[in-house]
PAMI-478920 format. One record per residue: residue in one letter; residue number from 1; z, y, x of N, C-alpha, C in turn. Coordinates in Angstrom, 2 decimals. Layout:
N
REC / aa / i / nup / nnorth / neast / caup / canorth / caeast / cup / cnorth / ceast
REC / A / NUM / Z / Y / X / Z / Y / X / Z / Y / X
...
// end
This chain:
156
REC / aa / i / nup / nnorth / neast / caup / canorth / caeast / cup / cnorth / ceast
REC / X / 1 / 4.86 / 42.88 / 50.86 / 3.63 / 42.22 / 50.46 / 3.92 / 41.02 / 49.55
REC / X / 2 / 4.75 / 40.33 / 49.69 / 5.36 / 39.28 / 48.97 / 6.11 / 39.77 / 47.70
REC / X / 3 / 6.82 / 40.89 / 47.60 / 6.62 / 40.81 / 46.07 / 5.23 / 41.57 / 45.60
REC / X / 4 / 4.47 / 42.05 / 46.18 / 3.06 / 42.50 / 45.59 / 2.11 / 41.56 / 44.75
REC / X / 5 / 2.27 / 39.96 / 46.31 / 1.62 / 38.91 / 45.73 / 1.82 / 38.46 / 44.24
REC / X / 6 / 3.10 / 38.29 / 44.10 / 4.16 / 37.56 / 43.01 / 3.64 / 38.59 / 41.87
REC / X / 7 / 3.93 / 39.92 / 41.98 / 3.77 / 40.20 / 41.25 / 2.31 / 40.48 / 39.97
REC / X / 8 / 1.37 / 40.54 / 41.02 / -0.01 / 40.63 / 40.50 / -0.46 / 38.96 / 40.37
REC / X / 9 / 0.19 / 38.02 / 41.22 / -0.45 / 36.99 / 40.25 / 0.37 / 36.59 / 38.95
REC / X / 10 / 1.91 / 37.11 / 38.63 / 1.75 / 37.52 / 37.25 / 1.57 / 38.37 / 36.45
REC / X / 11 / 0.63 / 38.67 / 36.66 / -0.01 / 40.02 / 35.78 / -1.40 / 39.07 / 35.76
REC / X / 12 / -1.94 / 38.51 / 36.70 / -2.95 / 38.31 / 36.74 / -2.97 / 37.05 / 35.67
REC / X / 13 / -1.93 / 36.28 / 35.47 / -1.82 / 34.92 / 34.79 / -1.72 / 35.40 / 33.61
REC / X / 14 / -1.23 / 36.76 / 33.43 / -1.09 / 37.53 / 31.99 / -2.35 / 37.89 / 31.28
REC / X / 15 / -2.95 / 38.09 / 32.65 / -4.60 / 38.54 / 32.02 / -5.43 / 37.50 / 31.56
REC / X / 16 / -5.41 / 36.08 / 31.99 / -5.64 / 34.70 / 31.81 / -5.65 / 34.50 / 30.51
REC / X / 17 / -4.25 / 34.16 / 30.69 / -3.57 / 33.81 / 29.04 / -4.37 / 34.70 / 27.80
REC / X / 18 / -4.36 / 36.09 / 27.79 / -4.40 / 36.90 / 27.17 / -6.53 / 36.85 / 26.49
REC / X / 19 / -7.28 / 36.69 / 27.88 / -8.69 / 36.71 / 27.75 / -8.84 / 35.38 / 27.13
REC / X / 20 / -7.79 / 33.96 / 27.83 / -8.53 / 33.00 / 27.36 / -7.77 / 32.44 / 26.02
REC / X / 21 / -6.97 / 32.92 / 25.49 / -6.71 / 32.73 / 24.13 / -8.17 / 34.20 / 23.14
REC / X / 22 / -7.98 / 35.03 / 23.06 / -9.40 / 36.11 / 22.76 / -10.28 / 35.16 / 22.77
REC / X / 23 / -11.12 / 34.06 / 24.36 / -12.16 / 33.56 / 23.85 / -12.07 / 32.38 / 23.43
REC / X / 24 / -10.74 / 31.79 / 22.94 / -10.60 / 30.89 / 22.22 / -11.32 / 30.76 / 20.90
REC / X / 25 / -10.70 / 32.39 / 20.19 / -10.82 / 32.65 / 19.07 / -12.09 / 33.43 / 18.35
REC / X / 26 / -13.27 / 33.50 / 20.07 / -14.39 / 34.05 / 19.49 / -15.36 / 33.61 / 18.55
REC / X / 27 / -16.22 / 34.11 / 17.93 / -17.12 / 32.82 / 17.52 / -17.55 / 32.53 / 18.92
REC / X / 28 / -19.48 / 31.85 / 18.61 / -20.11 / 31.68 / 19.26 / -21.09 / 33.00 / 19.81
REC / X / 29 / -21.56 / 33.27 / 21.42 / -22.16 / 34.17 / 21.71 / -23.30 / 34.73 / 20.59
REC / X / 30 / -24.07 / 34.54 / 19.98 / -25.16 / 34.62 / 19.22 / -24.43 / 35.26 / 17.84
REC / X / 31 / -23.29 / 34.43 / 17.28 / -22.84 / 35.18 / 16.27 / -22.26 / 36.58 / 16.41
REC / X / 32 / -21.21 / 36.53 / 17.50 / -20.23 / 37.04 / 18.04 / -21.55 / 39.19 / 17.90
REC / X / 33 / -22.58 / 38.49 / 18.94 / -23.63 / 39.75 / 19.00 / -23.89 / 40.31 / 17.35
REC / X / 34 / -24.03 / 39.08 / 16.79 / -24.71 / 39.62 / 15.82 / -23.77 / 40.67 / 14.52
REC / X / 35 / -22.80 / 40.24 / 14.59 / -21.42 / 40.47 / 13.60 / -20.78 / 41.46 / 14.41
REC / X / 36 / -20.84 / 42.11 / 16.16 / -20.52 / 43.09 / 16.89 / -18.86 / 42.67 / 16.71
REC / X / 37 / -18.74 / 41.24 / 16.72 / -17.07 / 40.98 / 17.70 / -16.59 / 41.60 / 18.09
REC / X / 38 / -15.18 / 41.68 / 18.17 / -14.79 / 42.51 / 19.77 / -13.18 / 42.26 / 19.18
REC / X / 39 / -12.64 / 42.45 / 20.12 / -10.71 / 42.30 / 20.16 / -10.41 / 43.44 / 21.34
REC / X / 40 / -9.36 / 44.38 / 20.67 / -9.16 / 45.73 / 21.81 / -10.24 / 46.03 / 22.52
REC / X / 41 / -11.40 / 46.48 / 21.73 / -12.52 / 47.41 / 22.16 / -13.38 / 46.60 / 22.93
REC / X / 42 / -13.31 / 45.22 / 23.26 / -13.80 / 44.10 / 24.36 / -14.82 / 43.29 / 23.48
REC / X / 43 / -16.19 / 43.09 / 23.92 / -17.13 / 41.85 / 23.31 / -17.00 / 41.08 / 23.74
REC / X / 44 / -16.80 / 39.71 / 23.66 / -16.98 / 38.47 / 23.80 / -17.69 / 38.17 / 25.43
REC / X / 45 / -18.60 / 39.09 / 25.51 / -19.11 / 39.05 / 27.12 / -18.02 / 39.65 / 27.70
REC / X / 46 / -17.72 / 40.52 / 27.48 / -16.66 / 41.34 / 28.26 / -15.32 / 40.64 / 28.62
REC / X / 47 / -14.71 / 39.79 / 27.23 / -13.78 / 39.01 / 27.37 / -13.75 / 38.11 / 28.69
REC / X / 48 / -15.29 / 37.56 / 28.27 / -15.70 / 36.04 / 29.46 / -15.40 / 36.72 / 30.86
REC / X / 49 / -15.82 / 38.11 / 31.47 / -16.05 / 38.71 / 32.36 / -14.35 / 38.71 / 33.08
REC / X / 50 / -14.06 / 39.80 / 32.40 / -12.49 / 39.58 / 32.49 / -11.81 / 38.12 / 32.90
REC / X / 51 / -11.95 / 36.88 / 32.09 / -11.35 / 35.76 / 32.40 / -11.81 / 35.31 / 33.50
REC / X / 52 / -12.94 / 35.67 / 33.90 / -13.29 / 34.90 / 35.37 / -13.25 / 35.62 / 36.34
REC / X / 53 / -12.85 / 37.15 / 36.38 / -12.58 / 37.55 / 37.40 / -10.58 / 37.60 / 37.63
REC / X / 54 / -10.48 / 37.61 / 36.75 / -8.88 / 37.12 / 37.10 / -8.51 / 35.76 / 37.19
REC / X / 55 / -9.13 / 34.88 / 37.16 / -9.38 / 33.62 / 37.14 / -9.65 / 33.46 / 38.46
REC / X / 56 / -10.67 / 33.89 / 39.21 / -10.58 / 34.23 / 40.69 / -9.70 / 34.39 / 41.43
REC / X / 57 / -9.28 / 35.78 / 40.81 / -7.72 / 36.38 / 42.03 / -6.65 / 35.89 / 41.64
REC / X / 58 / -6.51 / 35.01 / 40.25 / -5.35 / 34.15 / 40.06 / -5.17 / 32.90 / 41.03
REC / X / 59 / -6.58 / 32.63 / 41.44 / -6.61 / 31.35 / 42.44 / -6.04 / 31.56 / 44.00
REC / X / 60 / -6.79 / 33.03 / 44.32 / -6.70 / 33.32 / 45.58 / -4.97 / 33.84 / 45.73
REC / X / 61 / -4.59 / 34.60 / 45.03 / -3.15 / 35.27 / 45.13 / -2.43 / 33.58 / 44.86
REC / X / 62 / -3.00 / 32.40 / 43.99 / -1.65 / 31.30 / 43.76 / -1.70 / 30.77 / 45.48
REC / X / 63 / -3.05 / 30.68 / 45.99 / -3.40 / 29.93 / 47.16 / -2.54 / 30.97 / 48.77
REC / X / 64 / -2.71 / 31.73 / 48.53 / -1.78 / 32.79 / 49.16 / -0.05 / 32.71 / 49.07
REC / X / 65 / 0.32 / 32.83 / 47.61 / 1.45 / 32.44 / 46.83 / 2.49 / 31.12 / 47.83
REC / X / 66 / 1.65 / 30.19 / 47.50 / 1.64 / 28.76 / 48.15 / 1.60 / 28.22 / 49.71
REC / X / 67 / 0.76 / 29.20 / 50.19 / 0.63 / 28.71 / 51.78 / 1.44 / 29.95 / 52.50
REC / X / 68 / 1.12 / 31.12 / 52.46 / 1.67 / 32.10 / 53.33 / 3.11 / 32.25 / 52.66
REC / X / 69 / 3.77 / 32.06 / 51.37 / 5.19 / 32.36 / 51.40 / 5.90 / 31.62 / 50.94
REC / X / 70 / 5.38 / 30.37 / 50.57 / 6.43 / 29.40 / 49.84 / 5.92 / 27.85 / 50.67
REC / X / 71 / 5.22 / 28.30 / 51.74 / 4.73 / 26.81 / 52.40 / 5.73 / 25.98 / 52.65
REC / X / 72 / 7.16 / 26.01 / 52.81 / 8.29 / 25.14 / 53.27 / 8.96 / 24.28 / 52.04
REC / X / 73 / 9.03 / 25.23 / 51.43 / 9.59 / 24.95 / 50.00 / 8.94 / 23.88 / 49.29
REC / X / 74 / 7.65 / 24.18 / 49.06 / 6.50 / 23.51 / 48.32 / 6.50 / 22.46 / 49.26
REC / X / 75 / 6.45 / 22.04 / 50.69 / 6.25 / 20.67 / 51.11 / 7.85 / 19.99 / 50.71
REC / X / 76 / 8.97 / 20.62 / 51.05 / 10.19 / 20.11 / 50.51 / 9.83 / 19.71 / 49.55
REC / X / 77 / 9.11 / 20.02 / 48.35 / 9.21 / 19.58 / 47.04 / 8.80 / 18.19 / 47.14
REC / X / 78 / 7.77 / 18.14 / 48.03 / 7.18 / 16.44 / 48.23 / 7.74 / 15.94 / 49.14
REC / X / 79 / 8.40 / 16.00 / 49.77 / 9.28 / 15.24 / 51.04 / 10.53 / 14.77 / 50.17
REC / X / 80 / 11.21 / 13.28 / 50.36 / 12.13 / 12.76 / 49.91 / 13.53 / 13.98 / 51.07
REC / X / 81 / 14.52 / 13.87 / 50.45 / 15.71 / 14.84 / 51.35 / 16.47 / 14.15 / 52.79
REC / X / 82 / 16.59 / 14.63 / 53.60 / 16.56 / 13.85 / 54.71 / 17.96 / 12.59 / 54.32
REC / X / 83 / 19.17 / 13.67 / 53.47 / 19.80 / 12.55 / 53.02 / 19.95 / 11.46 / 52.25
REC / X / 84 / 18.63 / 11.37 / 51.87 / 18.01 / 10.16 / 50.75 / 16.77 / 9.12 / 51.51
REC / X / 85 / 17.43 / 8.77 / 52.54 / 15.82 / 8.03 / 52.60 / 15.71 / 6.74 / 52.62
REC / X / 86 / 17.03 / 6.50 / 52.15 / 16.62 / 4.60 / 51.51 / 15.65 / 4.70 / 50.05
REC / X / 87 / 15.37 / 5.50 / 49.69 / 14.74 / 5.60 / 48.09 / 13.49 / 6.33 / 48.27
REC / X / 88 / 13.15 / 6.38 / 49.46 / 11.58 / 6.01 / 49.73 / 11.24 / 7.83 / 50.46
REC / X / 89 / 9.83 / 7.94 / 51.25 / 9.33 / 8.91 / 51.61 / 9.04 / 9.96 / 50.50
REC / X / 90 / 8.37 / 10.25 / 49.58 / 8.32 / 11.41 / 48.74 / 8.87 / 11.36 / 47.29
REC / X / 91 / 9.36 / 12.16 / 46.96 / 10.84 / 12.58 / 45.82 / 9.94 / 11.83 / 44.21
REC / X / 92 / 10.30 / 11.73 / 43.43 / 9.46 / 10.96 / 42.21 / 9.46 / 12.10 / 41.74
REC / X / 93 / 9.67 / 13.50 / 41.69 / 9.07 / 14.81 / 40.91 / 7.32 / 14.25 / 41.79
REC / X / 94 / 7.45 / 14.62 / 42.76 / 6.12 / 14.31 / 43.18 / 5.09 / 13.07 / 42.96
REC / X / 95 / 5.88 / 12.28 / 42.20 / 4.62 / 10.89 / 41.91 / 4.84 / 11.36 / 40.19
REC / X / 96 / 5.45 / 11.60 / 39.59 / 5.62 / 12.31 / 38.18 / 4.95 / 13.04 / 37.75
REC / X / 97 / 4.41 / 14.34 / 38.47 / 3.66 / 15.34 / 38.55 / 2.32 / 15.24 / 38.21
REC / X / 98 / 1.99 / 14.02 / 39.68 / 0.68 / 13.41 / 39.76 / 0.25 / 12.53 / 38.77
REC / X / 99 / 0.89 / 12.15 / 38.64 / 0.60 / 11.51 / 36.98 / 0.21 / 11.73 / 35.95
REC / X / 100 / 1.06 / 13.20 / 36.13 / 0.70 / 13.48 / 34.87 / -0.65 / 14.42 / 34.54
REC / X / 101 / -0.61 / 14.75 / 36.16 / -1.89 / 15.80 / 36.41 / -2.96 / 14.70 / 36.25
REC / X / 102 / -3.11 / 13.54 / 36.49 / -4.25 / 12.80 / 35.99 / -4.14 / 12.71 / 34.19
REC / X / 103 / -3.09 / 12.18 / 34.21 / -3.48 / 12.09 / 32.62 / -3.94 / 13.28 / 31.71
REC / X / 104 / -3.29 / 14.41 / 32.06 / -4.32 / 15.76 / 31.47 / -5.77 / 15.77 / 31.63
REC / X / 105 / -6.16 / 15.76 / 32.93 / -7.47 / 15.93 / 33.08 / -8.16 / 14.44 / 32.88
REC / X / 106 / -7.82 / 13.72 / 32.48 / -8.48 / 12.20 / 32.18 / -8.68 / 12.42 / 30.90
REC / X / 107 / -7.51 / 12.21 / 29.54 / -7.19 / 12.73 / 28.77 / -8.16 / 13.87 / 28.45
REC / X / 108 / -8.37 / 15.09 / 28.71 / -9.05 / 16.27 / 28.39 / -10.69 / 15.95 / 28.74
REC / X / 109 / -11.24 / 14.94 / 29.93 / -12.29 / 14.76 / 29.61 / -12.39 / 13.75 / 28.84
REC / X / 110 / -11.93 / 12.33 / 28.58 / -12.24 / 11.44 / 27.56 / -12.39 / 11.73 / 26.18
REC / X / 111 / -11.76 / 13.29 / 25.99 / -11.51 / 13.51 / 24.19 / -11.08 / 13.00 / 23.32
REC / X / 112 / -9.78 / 12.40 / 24.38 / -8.78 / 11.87 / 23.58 / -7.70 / 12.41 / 22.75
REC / X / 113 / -7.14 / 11.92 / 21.43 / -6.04 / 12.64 / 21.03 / -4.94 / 12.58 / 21.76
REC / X / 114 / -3.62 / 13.91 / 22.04 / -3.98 / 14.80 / 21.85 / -5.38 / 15.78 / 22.46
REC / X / 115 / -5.11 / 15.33 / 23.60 / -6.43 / 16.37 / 23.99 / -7.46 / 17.17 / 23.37
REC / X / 116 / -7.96 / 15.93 / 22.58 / -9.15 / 16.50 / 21.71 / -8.47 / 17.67 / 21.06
REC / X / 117 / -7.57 / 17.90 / 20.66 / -7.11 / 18.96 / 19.25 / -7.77 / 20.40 / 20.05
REC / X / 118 / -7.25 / 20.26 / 21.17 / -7.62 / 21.78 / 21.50 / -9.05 / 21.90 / 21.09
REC / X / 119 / -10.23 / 21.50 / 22.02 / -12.00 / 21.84 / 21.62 / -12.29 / 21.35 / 20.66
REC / X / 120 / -11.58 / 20.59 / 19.52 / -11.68 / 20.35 / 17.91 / -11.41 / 21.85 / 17.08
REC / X / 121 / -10.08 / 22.08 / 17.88 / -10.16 / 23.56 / 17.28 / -10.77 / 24.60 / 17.40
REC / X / 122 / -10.95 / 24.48 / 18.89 / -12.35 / 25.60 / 18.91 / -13.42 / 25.84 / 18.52
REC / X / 123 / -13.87 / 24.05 / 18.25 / -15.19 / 23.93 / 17.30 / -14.74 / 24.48 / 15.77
REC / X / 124 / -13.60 / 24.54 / 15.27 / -13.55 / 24.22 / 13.86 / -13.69 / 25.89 / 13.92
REC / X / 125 / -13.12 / 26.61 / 14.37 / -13.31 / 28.23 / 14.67 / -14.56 / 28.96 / 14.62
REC / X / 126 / -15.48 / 28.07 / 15.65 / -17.02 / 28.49 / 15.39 / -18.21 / 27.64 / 14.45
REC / X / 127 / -17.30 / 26.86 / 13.80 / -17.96 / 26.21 / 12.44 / -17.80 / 27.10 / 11.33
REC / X / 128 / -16.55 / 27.91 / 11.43 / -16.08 / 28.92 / 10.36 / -17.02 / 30.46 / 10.70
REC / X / 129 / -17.51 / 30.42 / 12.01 / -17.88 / 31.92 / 11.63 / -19.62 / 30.95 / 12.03
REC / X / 130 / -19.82 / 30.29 / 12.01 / -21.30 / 30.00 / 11.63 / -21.93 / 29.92 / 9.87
REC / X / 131 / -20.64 / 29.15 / 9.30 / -20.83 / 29.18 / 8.11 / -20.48 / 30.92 / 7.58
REC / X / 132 / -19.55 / 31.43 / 7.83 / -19.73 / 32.85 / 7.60 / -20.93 / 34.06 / 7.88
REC / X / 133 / -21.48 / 33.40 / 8.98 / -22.60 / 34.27 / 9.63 / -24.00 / 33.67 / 8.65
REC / X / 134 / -23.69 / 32.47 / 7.91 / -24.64 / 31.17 / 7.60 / -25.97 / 31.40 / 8.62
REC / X / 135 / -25.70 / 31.06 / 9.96 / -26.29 / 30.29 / 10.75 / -26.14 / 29.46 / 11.50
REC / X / 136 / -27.07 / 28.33 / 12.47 / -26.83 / 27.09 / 12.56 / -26.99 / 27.35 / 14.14
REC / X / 137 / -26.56 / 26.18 / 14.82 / -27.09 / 26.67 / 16.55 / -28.18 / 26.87 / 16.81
REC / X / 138 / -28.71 / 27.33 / 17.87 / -29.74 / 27.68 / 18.34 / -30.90 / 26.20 / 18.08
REC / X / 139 / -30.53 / 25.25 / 18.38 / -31.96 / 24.17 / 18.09 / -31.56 / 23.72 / 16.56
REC / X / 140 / -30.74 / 24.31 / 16.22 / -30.96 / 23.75 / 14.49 / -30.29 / 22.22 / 13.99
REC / X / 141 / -29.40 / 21.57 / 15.77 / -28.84 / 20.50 / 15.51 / -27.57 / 20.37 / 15.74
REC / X / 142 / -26.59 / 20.51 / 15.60 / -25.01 / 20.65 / 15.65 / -25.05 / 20.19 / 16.92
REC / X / 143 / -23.61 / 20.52 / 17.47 / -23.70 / 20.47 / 18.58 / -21.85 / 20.65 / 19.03
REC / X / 144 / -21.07 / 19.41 / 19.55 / -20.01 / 19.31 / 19.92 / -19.87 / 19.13 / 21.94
REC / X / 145 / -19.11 / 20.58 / 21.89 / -19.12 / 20.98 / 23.17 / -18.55 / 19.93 / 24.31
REC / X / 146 / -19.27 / 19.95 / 25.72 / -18.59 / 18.75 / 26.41 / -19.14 / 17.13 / 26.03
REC / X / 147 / -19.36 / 17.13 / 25.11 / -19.87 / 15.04 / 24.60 / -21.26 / 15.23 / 24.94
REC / X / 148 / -22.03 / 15.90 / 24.59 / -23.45 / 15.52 / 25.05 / -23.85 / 15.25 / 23.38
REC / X / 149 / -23.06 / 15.06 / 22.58 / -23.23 / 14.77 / 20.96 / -24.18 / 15.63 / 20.74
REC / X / 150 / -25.00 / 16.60 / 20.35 / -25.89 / 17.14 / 20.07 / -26.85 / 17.05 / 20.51
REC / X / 151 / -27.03 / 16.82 / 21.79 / -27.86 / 16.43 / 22.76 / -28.90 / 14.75 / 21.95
REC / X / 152 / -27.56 / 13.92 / 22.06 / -28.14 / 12.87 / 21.94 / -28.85 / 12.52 / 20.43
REC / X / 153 / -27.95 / 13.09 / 19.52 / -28.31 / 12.97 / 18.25 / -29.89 / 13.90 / 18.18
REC / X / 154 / -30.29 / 14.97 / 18.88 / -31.82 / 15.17 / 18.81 / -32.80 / 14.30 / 19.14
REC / X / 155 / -32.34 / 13.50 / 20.20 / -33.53 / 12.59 / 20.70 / -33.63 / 11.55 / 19.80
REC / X / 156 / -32.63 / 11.40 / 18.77 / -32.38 / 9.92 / 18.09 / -33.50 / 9.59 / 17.08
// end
């Protein structure tokens, strides 16, 4: 069962990668319909479909992964070694980690550089097939995903 797990959650991380680079590169839903998108026989809905259901069992098989076969290991990773313990209770991979796992997701919501580059690029992707499609978003006011920027600039 344990290499079953391992193995389908990489396949499953394969399927990830694979859908969420595709809807990286989609346009926007509205264009995407209208121009009949598709990458290996897949629409843009289909893509989304795909990413969130392996997106699912990528969670449940890592959460499985993690507790039922690597639970010892993975707390070792945060436990200082019994022969180290003048240099404190948990190992600095583990305060390193955490760190850095805030600064991504801090970083990725503030829209800071780098961060920003990624949903800059995704916008610049569906700026290119709007101007190709020459249509505008749905309320007719630009609109940068995540800021609320479109939002606010209508009421202005």
């Amino acid at each position: 069962m344990r290499a079953f797990v391992s193995l389908l959650l990489g396949l499953t991380f394969l399927g990830l990668v694979i859908s969420g680079v595709c809807l990286y590169f989609a346009p926007p839903c509205r264009i995407a319909e209208q121009i009949g998108w598709g990458i290996l026989g897949l629409c843009k809905e289909q893509w989304a479909a795909v990413h969130m259901v392996t997106a699912l069992v990528f969670l449940v098989l890592a959460g499985v992964h993690l507790v039922a076969y690597n639970r010892r290991a993975f707390v070792g990773y945060m436990k200082r070694p019994r022969r180290e313990p003048e240099r404190g209770l948990v190992r600095p991979e583990l305060i390193a980690s955490l760190i850095l796992a805030v600064i991504l997701v801090a970083g990725s919501a503030a829209l800071v550089v780098p961060f920003k580059w990624v949903p800059d690029g995704q916008e610049a992707i569906e700026r290119y097939y709007r101007e190709k499609a020459d249509l505008e978003s749905p309320d007719g006011i630009g609109e940068r995903r995540g800021t609320g920027e479109g939002r606010r600039r209508g009421r202005e």
